[in-house]
Structures are given as structure tokens and as C-alpha cells.
C-alpha positions, 0 to 999 in steps of 0.5 A, a space after each residue: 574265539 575263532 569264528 571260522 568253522 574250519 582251521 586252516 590247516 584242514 582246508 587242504 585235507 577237505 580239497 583232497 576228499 573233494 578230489 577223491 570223491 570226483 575221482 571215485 564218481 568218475 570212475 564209478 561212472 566208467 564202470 556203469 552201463 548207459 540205458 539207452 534212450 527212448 531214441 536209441 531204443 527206436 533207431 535199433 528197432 528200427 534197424 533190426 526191422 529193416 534187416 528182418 525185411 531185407 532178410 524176407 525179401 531175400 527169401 521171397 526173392 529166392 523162393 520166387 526164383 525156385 517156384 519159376 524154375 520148377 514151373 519152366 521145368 513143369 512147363 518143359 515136362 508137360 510139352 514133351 509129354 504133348 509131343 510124345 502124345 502127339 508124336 504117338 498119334 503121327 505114327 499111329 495115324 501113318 501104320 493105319 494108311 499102310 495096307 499091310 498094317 494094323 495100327 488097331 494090333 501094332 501098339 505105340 508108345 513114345 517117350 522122350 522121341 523114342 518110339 516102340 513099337 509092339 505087336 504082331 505084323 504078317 511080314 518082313 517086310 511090313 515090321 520094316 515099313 512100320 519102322 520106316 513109318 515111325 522114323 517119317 514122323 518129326 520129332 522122333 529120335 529114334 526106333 525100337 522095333 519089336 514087331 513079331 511076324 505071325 502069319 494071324 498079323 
């Protein structure tokens, strides 16, 4: 009676299901997809932080850069509101020191340097004084004169 459990001749046999079984495992191992860990889980986490902040801080360093611009051109538009107020107020102040006009009749409107001037005058030559008057004042570019001649000026 043999006492070993195998026979010789199936030894090879079981070496080569052993192999075929590894070589299945491995191949099944290929195959599946890795869950990551704990701490892959937290450096992706992180990163996509990270980049989410980047991203905010683009954002916000854009939306900075556009609230500065449109306060600048607010700021722009705001002084040139002042100076054509204020470049009204000249020229209305120079009509009233000229006898032979009424700044009360002669109406005044600026915008961006331009002057135009509206209303009645008794003369030629007064419509041209007022002319001559508002081209005085700094910061007026240019003119438009439609002063009337009335003899009730």
C-alpha cells in the first residue's frame, strides 16, 4: 500500500494548475480597478481645492480689475461733468459783467468743452462779444453761437 497521497505522475499536473491559477489571479488583478486610499482620496481633494481657489482668485482678481476700471471712467466722467459745470458757470459769470448782455436771457450749456450758447442779444456785435466771452474761458474747445438779434434783447 502506498502511503502517499499523490502519485508521482500527477505532481506535474497539480504544478501546472498551481501556475494556471496565478497566472489567472494575476490577470484578474490587471484587470480590476484600484479604490484608492484614504490618502489619495485626501491629495485629490485637496488639489481640486486648490484649484477651485485658484480659479476664485482669478475671478476676483479680474472682477477687481473691471470694478477699477469702470470707477476711473466714473471718476473721469463725474470731472468732466464738473468741469463743464464749472466752465458753464465761467461763462455765465463773464456774459453778466458785459453791459450789452443778459446772462439772465443768454442760456448756457456745456458738454464735453463745448459751449452753446441760446437766446436773445440786441446787436451783432454783442452775439460776437458773447462768443469772444465763452472762447476766454479755460477749457472750452469750442463755440456754437445761436444767439438771435431782437431789438427786445
Amino acid at each position: 500500500m502506498n502511503t502517499s497521497r499523490f502519485q508521482p505522475h500527477t505532481l506535474p499536473r497539480l504544478g501546472a494548475l498551481a501556475a494556471a491559477l496565478a497566472l489567472a489571479a494575476g490577470l484578474a488583478a490587471c484587470n480590476k480597478t484600484e479604490e484608492p486610499t484614504a490618502g489619495q482620496r485626501l491629495d485629490s481633494a485637496i488639489e481640486k481645492t486648490e484649484q477651485a481657489a485658484q480659479e476664485a482668485k482669478q475671478k476676483m482678481e479680474s472682477a477687481a480689475h473691471e470694478a477699477g476700471d469702470a470707477t476711473r471712467s466714473a471718476a473721469a466722467d463725474a470731472a468732466a461733468l464738473m468741469d463743464d459745470a464749472g466752465i458753464t458757470a465761467k461763462v455765465s459769470a463773464g456774459l453778466a459783467q458785459d453791459p450789452d448782455l443778459s446772462a439772465i436771457k443768454i442760456d448756457v450749456d456745456t458738454r464735453a468743452g463745448v459751449v452753446t450758447l441760446n437766446g436773445p442779444v440786441k446787436t451783432e456785435q454783442a452775439r460776437e462779444r458773447a462768443t469772444q466771452i465763452a472762447q476766454g474761458v479755460q477749457g472750452v474747445n469750442s463755440v456754437v453761437n445761436n444767439l438771435t438779434i431782437s431789438s427786445g434783447g
